[in-house]
PDB file of N, CA, C and O in Angstrom:
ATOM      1  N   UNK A   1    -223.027 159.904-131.775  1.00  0.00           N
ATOM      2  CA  UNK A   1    -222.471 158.759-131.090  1.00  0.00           C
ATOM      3  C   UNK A   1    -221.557 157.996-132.058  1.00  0.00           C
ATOM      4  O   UNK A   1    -221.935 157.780-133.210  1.00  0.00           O
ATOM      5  N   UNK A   2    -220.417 157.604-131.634  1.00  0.00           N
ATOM      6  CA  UNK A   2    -219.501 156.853-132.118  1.00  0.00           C
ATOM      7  C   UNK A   2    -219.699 155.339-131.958  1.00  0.00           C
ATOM      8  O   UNK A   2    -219.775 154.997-130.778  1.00  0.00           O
ATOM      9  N   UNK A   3    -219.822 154.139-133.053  1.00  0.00           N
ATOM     10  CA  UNK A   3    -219.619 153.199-132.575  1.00  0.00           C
ATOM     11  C   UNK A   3    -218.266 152.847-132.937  1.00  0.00           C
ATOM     12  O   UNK A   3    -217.750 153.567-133.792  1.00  0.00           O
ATOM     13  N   UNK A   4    -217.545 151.848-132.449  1.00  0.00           N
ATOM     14  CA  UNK A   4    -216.486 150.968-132.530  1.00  0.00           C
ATOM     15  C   UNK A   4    -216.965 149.153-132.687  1.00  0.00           C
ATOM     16  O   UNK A   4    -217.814 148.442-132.149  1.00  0.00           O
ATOM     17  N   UNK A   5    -215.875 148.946-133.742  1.00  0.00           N
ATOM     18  CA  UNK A   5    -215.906 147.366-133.408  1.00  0.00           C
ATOM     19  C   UNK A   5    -214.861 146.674-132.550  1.00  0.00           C
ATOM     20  O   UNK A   5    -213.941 146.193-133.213  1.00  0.00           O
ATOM     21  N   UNK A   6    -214.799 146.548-131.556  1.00  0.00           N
ATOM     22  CA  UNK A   6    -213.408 145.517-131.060  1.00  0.00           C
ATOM     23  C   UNK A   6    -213.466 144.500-131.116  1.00  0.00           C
ATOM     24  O   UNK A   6    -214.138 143.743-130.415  1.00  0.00           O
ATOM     25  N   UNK A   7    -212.467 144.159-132.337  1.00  0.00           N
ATOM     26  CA  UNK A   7    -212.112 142.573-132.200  1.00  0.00           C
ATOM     27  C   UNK A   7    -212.072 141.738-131.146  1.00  0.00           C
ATOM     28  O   UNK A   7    -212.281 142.188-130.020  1.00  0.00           O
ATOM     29  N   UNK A   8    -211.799 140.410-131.345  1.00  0.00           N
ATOM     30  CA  UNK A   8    -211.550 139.512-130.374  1.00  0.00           C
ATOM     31  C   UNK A   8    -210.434 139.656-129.990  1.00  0.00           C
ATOM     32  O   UNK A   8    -209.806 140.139-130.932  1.00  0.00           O
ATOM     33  N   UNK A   9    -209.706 139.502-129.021  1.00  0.00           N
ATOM     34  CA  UNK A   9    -208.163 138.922-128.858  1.00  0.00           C
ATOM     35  C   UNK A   9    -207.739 137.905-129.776  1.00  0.00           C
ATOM     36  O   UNK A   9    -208.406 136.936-130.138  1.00  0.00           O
ATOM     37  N   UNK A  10    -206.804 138.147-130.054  1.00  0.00           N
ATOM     38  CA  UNK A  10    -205.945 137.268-130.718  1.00  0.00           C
ATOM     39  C   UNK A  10    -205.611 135.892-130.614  1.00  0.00           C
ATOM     40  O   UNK A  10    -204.557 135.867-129.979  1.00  0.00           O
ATOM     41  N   UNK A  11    -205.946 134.756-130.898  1.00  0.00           N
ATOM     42  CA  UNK A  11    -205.617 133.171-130.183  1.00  0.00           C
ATOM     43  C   UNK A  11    -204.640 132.829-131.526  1.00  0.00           C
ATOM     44  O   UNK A  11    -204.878 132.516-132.693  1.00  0.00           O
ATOM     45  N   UNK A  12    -203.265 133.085-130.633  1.00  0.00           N
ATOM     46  CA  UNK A  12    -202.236 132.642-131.685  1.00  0.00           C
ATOM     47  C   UNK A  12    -201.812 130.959-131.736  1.00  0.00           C
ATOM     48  O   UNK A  12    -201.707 130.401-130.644  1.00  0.00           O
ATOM     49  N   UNK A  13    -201.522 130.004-133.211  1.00  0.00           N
ATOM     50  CA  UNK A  13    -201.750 128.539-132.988  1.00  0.00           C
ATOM     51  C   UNK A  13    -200.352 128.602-132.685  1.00  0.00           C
ATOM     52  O   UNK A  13    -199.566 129.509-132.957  1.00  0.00           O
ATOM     53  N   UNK A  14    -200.024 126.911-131.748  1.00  0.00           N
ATOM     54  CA  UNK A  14    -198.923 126.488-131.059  1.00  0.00           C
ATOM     55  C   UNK A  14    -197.940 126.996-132.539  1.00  0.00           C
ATOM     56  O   UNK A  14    -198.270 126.999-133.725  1.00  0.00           O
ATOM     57  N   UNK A  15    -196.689 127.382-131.898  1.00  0.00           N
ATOM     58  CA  UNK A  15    -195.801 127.722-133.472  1.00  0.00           C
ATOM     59  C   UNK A  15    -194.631 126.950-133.171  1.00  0.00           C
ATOM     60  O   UNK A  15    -193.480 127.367-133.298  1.00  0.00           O
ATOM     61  N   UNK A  16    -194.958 125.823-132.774  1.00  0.00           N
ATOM     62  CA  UNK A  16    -193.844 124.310-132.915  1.00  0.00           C
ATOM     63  C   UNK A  16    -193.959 123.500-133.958  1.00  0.00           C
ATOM     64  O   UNK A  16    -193.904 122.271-134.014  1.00  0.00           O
ATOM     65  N   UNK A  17    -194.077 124.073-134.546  1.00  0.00           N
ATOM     66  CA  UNK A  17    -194.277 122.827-136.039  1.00  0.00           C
ATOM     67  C   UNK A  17    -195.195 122.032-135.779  1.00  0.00           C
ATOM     68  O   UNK A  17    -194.678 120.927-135.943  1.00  0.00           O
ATOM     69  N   UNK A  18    -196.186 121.898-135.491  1.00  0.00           N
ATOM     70  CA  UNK A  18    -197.389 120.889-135.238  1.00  0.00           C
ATOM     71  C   UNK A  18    -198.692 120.392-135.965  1.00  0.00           C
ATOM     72  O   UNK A  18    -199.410 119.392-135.955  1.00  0.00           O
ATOM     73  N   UNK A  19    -198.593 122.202-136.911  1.00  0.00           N
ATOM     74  CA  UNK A  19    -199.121 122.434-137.396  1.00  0.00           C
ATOM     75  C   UNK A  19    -199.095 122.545-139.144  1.00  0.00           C
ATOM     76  O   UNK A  19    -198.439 123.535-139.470  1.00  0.00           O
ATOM     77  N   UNK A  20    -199.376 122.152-139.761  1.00  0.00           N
ATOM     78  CA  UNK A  20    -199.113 122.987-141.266  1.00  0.00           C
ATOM     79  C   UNK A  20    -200.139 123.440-141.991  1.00  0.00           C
ATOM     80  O   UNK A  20    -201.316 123.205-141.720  1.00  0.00           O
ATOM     81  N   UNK A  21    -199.731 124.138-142.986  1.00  0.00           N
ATOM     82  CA  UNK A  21    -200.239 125.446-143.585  1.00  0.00           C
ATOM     83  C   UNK A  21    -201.802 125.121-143.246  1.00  0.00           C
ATOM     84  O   UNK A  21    -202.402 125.833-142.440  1.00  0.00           O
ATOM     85  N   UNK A  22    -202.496 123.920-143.948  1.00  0.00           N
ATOM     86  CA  UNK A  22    -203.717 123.392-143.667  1.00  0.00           C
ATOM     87  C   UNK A  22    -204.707 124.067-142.626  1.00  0.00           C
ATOM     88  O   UNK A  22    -205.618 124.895-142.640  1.00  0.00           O
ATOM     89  N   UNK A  23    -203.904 123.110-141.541  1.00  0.00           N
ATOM     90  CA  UNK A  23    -204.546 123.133-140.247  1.00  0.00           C
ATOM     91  C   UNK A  23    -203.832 124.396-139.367  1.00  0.00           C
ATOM     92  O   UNK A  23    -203.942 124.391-138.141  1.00  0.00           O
ATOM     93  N   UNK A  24    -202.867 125.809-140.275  1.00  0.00           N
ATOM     94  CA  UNK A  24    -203.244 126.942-139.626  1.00  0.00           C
ATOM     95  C   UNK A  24    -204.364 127.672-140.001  1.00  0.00           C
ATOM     96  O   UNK A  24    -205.065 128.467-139.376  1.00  0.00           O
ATOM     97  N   UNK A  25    -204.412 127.107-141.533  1.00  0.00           N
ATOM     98  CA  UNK A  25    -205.734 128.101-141.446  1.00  0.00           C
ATOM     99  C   UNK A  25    -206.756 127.667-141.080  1.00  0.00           C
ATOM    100  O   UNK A  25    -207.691 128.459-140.961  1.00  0.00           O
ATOM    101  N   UNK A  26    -206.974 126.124-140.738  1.00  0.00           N
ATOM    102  CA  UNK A  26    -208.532 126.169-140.039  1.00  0.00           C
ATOM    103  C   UNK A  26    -208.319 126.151-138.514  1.00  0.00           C
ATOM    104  O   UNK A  26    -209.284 125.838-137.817  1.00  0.00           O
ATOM    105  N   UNK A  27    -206.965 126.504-137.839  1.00  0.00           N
ATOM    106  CA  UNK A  27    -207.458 126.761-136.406  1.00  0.00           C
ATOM    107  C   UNK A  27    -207.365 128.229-136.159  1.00  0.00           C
ATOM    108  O   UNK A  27    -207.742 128.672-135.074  1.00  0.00           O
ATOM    109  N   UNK A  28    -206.605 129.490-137.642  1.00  0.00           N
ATOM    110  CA  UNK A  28    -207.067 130.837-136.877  1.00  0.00           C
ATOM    111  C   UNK A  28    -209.017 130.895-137.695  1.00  0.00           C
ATOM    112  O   UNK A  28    -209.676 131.777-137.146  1.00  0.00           O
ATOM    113  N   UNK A  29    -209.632 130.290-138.549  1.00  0.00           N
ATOM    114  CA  UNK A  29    -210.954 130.069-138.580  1.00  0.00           C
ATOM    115  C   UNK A  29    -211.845 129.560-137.405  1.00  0.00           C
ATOM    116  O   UNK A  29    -212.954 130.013-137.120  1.00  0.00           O
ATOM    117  N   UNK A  30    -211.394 128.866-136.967  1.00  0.00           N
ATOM    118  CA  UNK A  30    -212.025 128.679-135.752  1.00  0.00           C
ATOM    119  C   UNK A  30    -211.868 129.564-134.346  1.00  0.00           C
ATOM    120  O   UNK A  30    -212.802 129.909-133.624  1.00  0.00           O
ATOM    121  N   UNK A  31    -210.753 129.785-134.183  1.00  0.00           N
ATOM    122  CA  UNK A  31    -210.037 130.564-133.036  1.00  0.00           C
ATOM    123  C   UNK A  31    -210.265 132.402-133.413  1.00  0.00           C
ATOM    124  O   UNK A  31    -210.554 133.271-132.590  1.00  0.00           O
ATOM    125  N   UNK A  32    -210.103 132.523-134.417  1.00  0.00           N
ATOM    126  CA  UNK A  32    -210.002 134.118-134.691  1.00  0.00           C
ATOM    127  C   UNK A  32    -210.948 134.478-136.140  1.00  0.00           C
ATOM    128  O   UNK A  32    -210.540 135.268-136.992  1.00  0.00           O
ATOM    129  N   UNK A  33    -212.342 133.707-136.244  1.00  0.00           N
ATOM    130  CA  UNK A  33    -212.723 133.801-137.143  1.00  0.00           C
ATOM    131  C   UNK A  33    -212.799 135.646-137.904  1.00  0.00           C
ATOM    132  O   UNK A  33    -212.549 136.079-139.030  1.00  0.00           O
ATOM    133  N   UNK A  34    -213.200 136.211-136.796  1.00  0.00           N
ATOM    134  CA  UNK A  34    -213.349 137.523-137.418  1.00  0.00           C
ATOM    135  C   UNK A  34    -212.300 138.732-137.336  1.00  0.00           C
ATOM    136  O   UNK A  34    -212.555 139.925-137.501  1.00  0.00           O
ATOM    137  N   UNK A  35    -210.800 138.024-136.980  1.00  0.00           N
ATOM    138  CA  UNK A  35    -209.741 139.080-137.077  1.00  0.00           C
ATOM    139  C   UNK A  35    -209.219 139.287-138.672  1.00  0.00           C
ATOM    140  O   UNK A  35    -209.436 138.334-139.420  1.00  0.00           O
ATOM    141  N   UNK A  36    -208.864 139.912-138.969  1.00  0.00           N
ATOM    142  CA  UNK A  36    -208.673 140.975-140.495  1.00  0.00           C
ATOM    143  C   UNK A  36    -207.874 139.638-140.836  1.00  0.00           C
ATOM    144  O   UNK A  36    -207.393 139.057-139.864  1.00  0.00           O
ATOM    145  N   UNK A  37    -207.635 138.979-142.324  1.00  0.00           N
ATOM    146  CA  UNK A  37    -206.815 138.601-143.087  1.00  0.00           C
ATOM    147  C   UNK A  37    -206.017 139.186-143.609  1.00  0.00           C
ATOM    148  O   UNK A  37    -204.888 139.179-143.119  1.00  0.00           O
ATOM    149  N   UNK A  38    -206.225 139.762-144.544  1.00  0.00           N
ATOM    150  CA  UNK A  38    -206.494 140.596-145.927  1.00  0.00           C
ATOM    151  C   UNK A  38    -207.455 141.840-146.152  1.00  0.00           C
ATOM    152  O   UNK A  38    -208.651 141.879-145.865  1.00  0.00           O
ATOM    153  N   UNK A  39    -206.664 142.885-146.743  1.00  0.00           N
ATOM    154  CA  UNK A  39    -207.292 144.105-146.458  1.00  0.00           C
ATOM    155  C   UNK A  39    -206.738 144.535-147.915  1.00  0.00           C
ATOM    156  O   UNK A  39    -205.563 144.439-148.268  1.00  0.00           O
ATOM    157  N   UNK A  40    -208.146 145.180-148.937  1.00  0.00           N
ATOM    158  CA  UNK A  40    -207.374 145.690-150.332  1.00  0.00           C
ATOM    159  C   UNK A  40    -207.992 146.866-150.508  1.00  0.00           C
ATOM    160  O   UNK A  40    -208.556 147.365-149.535  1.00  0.00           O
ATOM    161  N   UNK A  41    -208.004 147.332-151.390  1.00  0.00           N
ATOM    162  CA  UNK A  41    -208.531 148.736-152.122  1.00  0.00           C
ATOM    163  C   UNK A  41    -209.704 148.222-152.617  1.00  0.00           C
ATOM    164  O   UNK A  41    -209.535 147.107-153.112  1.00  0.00           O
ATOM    165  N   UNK A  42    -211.177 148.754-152.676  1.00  0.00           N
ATOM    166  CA  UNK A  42    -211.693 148.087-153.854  1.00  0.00           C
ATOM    167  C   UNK A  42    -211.817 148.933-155.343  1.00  0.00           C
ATOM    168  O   UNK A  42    -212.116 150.114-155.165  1.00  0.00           O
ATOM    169  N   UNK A  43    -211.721 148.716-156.133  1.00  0.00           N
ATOM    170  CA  UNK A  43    -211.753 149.074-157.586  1.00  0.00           C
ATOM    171  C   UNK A  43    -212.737 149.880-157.751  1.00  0.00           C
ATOM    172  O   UNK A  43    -213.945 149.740-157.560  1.00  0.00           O
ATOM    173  N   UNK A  44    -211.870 151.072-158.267  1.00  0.00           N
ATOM    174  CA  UNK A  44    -213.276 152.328-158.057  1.00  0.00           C
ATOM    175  C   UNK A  44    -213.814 152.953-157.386  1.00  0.00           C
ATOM    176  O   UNK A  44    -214.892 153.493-157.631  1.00  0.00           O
ATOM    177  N   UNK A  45    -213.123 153.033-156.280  1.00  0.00           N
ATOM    178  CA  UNK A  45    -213.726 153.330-155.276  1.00  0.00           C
ATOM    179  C   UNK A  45    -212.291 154.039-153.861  1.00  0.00           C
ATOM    180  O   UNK A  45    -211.070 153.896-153.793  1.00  0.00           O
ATOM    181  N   UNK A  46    -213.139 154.649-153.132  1.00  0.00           N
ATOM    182  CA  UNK A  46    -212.106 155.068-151.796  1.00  0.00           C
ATOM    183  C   UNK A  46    -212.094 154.045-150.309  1.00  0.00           C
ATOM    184  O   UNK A  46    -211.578 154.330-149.228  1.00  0.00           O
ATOM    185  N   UNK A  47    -212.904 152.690-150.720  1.00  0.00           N
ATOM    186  CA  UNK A  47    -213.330 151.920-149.517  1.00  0.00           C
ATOM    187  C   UNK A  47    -212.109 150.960-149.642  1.00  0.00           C
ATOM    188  O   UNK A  47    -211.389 150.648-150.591  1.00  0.00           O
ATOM    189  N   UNK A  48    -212.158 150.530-148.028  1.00  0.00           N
ATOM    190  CA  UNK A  48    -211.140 149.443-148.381  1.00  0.00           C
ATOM    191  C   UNK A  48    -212.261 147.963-148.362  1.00  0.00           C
ATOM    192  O   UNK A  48    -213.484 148.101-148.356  1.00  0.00           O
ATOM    193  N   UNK A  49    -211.805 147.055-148.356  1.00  0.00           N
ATOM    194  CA  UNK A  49    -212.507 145.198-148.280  1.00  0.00           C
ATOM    195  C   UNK A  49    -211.637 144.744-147.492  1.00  0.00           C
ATOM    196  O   UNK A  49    -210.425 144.825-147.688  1.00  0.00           O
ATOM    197  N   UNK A  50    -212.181 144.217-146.514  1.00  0.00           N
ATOM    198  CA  UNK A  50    -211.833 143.249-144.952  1.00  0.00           C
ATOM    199  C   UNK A  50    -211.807 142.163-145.462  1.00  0.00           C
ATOM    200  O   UNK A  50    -212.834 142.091-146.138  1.00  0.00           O
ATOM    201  N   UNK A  51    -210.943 140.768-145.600  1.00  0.00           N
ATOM    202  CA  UNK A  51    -211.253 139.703-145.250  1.00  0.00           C
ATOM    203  C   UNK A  51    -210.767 138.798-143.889  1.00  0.00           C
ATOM    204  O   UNK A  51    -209.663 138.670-143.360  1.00  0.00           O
ATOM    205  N   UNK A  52    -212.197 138.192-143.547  1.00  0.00           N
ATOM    206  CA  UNK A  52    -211.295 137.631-142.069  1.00  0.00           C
ATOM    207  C   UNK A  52    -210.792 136.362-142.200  1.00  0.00           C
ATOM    208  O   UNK A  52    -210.773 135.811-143.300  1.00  0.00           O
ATOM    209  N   UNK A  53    -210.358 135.803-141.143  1.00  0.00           N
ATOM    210  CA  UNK A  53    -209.711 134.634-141.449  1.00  0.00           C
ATOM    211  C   UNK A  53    -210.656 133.709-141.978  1.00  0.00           C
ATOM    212  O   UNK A  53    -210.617 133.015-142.994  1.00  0.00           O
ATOM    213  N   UNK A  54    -211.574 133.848-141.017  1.00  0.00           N
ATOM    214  CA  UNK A  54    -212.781 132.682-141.485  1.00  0.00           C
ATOM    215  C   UNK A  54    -213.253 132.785-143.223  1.00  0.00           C
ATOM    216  O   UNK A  54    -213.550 131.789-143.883  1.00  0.00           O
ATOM    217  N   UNK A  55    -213.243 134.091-143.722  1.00  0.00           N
ATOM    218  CA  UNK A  55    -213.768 134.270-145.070  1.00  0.00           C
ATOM    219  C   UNK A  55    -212.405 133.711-145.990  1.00  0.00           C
ATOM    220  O   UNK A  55    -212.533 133.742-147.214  1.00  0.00           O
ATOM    221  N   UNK A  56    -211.153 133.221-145.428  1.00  0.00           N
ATOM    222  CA  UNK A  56    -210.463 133.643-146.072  1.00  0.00           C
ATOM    223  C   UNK A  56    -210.147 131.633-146.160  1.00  0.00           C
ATOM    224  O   UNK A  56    -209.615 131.026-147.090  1.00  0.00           O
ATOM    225  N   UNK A  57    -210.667 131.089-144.930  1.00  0.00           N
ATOM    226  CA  UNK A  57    -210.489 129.855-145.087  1.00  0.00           C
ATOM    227  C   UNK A  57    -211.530 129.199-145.803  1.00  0.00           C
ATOM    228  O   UNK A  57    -210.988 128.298-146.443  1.00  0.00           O
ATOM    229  N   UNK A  58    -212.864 129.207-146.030  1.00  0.00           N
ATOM    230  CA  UNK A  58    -213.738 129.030-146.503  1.00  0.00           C
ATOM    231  C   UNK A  58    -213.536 129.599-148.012  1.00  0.00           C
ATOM    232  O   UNK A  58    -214.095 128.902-148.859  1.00  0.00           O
ATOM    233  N   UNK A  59    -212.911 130.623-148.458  1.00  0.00           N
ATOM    234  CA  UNK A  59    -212.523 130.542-149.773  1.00  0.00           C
ATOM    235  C   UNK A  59    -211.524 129.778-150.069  1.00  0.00           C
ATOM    236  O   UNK A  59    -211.264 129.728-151.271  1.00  0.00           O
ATOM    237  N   UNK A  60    -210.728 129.024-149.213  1.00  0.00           N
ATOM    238  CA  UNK A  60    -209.901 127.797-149.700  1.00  0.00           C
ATOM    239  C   UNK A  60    -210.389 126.648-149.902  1.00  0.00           C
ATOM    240  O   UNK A  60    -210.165 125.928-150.876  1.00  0.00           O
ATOM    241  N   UNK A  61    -211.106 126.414-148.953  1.00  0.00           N
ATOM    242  CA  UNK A  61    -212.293 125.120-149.161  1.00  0.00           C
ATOM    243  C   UNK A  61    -213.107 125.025-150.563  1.00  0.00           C
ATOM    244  O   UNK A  61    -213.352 124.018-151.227  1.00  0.00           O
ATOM    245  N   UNK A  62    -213.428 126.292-150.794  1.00  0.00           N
ATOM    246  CA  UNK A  62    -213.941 126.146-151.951  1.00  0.00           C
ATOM    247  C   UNK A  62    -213.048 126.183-153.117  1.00  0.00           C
ATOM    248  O   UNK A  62    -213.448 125.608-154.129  1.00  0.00           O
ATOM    249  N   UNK A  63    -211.638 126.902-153.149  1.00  0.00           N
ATOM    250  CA  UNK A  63    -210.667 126.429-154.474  1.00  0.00           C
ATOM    251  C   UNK A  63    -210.428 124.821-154.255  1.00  0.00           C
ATOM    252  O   UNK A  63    -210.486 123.987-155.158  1.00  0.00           O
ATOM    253  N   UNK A  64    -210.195 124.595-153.097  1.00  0.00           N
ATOM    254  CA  UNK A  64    -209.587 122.854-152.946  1.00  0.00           C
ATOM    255  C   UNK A  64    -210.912 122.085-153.718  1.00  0.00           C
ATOM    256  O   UNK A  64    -210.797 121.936-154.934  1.00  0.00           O
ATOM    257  N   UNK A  65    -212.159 121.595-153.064  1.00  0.00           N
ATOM    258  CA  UNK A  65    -213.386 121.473-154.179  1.00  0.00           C
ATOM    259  C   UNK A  65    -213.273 121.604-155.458  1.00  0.00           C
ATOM    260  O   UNK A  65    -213.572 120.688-156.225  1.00  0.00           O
ATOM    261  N   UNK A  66    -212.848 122.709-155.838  1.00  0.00           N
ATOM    262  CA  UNK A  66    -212.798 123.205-157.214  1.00  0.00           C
ATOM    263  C   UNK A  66    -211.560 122.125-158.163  1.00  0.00           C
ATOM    264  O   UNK A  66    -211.681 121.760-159.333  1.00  0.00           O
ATOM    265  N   UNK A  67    -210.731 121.895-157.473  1.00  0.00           N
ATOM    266  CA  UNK A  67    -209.224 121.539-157.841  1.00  0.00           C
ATOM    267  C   UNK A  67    -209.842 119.905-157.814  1.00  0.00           C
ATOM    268  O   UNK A  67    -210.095 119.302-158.857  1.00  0.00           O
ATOM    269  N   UNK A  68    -210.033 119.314-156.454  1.00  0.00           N
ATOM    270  CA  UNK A  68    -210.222 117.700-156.161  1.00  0.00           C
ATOM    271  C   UNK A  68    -211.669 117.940-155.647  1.00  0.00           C
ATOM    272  O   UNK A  68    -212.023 118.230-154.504  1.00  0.00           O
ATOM    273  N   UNK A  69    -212.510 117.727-156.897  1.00  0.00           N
ATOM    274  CA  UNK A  69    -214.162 117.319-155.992  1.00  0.00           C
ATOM    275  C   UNK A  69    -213.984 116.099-155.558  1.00  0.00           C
ATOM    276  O   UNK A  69    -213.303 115.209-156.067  1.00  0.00           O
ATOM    277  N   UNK A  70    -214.928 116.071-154.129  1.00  0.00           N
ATOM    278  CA  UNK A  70    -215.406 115.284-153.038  1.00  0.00           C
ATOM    279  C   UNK A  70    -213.976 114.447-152.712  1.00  0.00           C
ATOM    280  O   UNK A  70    -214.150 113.251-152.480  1.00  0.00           O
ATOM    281  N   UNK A  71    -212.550 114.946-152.665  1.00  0.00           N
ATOM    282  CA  UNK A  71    -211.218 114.586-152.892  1.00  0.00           C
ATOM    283  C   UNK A  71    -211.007 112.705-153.304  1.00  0.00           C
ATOM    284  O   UNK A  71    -210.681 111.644-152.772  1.00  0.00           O
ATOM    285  N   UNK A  72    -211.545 113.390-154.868  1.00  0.00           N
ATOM    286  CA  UNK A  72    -211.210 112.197-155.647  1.00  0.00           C
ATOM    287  C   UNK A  72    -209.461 112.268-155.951  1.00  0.00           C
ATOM    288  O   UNK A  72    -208.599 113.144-155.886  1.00  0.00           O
ATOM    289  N   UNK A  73    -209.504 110.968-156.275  1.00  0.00           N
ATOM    290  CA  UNK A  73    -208.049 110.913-156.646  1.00  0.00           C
ATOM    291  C   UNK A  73    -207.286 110.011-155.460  1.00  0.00           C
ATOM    292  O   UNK A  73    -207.810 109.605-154.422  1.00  0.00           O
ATOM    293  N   UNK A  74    -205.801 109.795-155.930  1.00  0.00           N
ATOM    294  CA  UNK A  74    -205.254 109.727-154.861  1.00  0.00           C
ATOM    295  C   UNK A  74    -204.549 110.326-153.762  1.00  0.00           C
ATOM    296  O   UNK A  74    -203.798 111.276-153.982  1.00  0.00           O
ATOM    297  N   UNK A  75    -204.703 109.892-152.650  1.00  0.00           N
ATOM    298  CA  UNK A  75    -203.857 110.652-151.597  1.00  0.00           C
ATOM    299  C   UNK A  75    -202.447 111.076-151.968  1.00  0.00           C
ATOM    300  O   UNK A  75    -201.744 110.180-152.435  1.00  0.00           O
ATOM    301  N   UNK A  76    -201.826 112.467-151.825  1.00  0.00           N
ATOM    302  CA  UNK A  76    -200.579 112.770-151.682  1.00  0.00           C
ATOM    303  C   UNK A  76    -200.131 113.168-152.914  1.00  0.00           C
ATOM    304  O   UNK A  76    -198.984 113.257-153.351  1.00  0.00           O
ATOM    305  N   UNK A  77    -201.433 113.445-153.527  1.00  0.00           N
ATOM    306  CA  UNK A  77    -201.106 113.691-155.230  1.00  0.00           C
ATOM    307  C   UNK A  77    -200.783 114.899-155.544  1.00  0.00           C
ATOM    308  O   UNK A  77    -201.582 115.764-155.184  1.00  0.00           O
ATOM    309  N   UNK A  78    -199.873 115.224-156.096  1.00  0.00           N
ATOM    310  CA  UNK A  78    -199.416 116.465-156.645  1.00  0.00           C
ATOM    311  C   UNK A  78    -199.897 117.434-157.348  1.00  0.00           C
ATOM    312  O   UNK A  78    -199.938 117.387-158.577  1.00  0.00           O
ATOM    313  N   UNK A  79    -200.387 118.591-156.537  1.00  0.00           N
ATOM    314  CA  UNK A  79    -201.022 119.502-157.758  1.00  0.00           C
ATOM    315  C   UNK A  79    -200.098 120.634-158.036  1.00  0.00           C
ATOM    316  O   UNK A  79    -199.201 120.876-157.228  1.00  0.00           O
ATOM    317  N   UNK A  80    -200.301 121.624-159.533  1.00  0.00           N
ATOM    318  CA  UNK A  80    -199.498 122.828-159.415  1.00  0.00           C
ATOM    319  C   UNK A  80    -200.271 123.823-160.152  1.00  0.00           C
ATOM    320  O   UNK A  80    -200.667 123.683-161.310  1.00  0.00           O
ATOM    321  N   UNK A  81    -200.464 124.866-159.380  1.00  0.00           N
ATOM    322  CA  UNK A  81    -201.025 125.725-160.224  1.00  0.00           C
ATOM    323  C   UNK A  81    -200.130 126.883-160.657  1.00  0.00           C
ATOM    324  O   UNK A  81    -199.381 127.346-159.797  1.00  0.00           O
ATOM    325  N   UNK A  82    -200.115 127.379-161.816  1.00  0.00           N
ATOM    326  CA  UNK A  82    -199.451 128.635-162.476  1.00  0.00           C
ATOM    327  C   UNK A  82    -200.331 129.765-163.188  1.00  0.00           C
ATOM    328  O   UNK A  82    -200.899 129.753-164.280  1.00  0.00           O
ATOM    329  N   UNK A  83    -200.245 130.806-162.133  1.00  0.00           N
ATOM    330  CA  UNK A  83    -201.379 131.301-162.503  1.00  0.00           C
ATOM    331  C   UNK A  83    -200.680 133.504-162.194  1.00  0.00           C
ATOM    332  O   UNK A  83    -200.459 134.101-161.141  1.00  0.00           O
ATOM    333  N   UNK A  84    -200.618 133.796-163.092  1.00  0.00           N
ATOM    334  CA  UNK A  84    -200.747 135.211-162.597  1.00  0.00           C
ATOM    335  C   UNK A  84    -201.956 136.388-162.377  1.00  0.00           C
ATOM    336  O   UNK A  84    -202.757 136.952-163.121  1.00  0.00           O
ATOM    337  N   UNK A  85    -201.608 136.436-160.844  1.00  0.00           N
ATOM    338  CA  UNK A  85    -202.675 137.037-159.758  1.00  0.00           C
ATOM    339  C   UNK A  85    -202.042 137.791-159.299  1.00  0.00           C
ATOM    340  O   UNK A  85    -200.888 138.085-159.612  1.00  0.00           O
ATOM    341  N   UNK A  86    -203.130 138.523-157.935  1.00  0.00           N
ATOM    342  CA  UNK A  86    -202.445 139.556-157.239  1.00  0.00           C
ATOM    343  C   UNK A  86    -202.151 138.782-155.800  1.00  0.00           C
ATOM    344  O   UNK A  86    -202.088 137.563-155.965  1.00  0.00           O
ATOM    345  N   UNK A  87    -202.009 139.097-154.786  1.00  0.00           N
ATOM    346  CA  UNK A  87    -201.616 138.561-153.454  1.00  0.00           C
ATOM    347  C   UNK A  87    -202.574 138.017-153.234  1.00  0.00           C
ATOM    348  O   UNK A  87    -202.552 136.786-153.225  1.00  0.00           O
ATOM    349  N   UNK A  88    -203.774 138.720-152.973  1.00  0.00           N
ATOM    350  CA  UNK A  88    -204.996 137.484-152.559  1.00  0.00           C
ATOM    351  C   UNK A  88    -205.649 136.398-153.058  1.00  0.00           C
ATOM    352  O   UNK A  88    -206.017 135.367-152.494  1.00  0.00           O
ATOM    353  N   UNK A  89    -205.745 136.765-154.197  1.00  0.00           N
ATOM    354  CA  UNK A  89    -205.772 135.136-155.183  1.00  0.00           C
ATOM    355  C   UNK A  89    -204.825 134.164-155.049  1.00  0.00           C
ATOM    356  O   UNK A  89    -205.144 132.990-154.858  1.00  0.00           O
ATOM    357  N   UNK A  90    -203.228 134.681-155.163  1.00  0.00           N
ATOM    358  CA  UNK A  90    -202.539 134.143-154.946  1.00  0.00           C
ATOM    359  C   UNK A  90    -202.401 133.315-153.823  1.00  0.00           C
ATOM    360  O   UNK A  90    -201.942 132.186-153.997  1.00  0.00           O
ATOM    361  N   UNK A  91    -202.770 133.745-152.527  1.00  0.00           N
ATOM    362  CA  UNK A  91    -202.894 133.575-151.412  1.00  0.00           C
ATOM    363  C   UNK A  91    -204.134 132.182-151.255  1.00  0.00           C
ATOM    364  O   UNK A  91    -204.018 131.354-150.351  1.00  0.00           O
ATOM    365  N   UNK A  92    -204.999 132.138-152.033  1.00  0.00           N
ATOM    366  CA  UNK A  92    -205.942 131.523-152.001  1.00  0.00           C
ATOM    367  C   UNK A  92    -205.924 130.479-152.620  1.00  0.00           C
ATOM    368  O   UNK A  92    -206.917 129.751-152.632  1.00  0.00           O
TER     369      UNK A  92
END
């Protein structure tokens, strides 16, 4: 017996500018938590690694934390990071 997974349909966010980067990724987390993000090789291996949106927003939550705990500081404050990575770090 074969199983399959079928995704959800797709819930694409309004694409009128309404939105920014932010609040796209927490409405395809909410809306499309388990459609593919990010898809890599893993090291050593012949498997690939899924990330879904939801894994992929929740690892931003946790760099932002990392950057501004409990978002001390002031509003609108400028951060920059310089960092050489691959796409998904980068991404993150």
């Amino acid at each position: 017996m074969v199983v399959t997974h079928q995704p959800s349909p797709i819930n694409y966010p309004p694409l009128d500018g309404s939105l920014f980067l932010p609040e796209l990724l927490q409405f395809n987390a909410q809306h499309n938590p388990d459609i593919t993000y990010f898809v890599y090789d893993r090291p050593d291996s012949d498997s690939l690694v899924s990330i879904s949106h939801l894994d992929f927003y929740q690892a931003c939550l946790r760099a932002a934390q990392e950057i501004r705990p409990d978002r001390a500081g002031a509003d609108g404050e400028m951060v920059a990071l310089i960092a050489n990575s691959d796409t998904l770090l980068y991404q993150t």
